[in-house]
N, C-alpha and C positions, 0 to 999 in steps of 0.2 A: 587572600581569597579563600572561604570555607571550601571546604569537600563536596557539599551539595553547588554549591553555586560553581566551582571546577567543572563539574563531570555535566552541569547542564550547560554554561557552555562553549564545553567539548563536542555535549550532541546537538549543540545549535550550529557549529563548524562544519558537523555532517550533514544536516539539515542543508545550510549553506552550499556544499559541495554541490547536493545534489542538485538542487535550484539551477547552478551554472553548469551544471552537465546532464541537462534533460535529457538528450539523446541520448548516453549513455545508460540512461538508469527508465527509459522507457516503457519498460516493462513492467508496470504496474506501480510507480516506484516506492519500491519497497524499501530502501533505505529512511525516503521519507518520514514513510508510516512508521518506521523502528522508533526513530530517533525520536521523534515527537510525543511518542507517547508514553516511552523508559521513562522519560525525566521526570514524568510525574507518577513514579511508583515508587512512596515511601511506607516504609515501616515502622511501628508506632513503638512495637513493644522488644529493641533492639538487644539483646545482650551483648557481650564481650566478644561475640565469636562473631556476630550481625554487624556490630561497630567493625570490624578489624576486616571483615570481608568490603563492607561498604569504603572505608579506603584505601584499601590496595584495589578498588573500581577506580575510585578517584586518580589516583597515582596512574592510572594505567591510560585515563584520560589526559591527564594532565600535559604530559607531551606533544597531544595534538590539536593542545590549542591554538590556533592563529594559524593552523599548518592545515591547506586544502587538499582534500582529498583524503586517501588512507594509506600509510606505507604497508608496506610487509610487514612491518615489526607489529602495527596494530593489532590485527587479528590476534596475533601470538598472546599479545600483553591480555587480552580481555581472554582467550580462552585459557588462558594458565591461572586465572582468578578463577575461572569455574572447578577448576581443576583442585585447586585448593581449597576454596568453601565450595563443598560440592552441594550442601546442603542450607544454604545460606541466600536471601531476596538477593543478595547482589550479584550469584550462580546467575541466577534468570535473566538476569538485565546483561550480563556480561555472556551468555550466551548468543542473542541474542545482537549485542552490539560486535560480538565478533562475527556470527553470520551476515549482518551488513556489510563492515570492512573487506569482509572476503568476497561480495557482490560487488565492491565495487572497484575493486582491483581483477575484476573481472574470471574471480576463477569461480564458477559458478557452480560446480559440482561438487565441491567443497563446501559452500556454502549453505547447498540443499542438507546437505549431511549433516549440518549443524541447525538448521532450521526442523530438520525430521528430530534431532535430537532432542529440541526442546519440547516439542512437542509430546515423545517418548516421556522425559523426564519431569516435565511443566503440564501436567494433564488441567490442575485448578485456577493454572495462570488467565490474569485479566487479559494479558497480551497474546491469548494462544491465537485470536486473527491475526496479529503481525505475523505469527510464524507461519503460518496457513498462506498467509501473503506473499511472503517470503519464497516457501515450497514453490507456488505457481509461476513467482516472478521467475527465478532460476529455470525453472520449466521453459519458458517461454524464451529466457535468453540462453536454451540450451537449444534449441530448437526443436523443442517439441509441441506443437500447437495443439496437438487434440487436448495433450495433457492437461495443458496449459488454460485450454479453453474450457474444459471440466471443472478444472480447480478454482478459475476466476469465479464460472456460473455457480457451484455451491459455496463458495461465499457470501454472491450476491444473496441467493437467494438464502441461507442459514444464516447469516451476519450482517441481514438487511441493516440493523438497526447500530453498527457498531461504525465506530469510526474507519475502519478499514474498508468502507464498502463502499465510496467514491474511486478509490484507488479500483479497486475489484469491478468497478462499472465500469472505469474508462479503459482499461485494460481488454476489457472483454469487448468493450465497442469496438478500438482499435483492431483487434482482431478482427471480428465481424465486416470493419470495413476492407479488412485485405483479402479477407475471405467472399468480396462483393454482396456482399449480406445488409447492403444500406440500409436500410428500411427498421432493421434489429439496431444497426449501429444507430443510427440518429436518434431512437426511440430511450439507447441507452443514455447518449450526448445531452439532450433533452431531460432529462432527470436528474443528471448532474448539475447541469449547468441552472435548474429552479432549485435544490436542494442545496448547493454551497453554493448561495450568491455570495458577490465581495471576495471568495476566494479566489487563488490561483489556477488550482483545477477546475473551478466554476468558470472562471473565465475565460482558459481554453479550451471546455468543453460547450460554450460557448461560438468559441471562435469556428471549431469542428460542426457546429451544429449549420450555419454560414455556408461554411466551404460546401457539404455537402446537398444544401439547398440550391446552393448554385449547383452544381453539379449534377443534380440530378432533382431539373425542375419538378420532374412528376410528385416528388415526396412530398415537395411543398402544399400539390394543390388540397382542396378541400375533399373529402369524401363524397362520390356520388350517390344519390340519393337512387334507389332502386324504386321507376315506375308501379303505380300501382296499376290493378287489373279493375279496379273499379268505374264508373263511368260516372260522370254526373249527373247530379243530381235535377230532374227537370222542375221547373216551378206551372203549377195549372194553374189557369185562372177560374175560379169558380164562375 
């Protein structure tokens, strides 16, 4: 098996995880958004030093294929690749896939620190909404909701356009709806749920969109029309 086709999938295993451990990764899920969108960051114009970082990525993935979830040793392997090509595409990806690992072994403040970091170090990366994702999610499974709910809404609304912005809408609904804020939340649910049809997250946002109609019949109805002060109009007969 090549090195490319290895490390993607490695990140289809984590991808995978995630999927079977929703409730854990609830929080905007940001491992999702990671994994999904590293594997398709190649670089065209590699040298000796780009080759040699890009498989010791590989090598670091390699391990945890067929293997659910992330151990400890994970994080370690992908941030000790940063650590060596500090300056190299496969830095970025392996930052990044180590702040996942660390999200979802649950040590969450660790993992912001590593998502701030690429941030810091990755200002031109394509990937900077995963990291942005990242930051919030951790926010949110640290318990910090205002944070959390800051960080979702300027996504949505700066990184309308990028793939990390379904995550960043349902995230931010879910909030909304724990915060009794239905009317924001369903408004968010409702946009997901026409914008990724056929998806996953389309279809449980979706299913969100339901619960709360039932729940709260008044959202469902139509908007009332506000009387007017006019009167009609009489007809004369000549």
């Amino acid at each position: 098996m090549g090195s490319d086709a290895t490390e993607a999938l490695s990140l289809y295993q984590l991808w995978a995880w995630v999927e079977t451990n929703k409730k854990q990764v609830a929080w905007g899920a940001v491992a999702l958004a990671t994994a999904t969108f590293i594997a398709w960051f190649f670089f065209v114009h590699a040298d000796a030093k780009e080759i040699a970082a890009s498989e010791a990525l590989s090598a670091a993935a390699a391990p945890q294929v067929g293997m659910p979830g992330a151990s400890a040793d994970t994080a370690e392997a992908y941030l000790r690749v940063a650590a060596t090509y500090p300056n190299s595409s496969a830095a970025a990806r392996a930052v990044l896939l180590g702040a996942a690992s660390l999200f979802i072994e649950g040590k969450y403040d660790q993992a912001k620190l590593q998502f701030e970091r690429f941030t810091r170090d990755h200002r031109d990366s394509p990937f900077m909404g995963q990291a942005l994702l990242g930051i919030a999610a951790c926010q949110d499974a640290l318990g910090k909701t205002n944070e959390a709910t800051t960080a979702y809404k300027n996504l949505v609304e700066r990184h309308a356009g990028e793939n990390v912005a379904p995550q960043a809408r349902f995230a931010l609904a879910r909030l909304y709806e724990e915060q009794n804020k239905s009317a924001q939340a369903l408004q968010l649910f409702e946009e997901i749920n026409r914008s990724s049809v056929g998806s996953s997250i389309g279809s449980e946002a979706g299913m969100r969109v339901e619960e709360l109609r039932l729940k709260y019949p008044s959202l469902a109805q139509p908007p009332t029309v506000a009387p007017t002060n006019f009167a009609p109009l009489e007809l004369h007969k000549p």
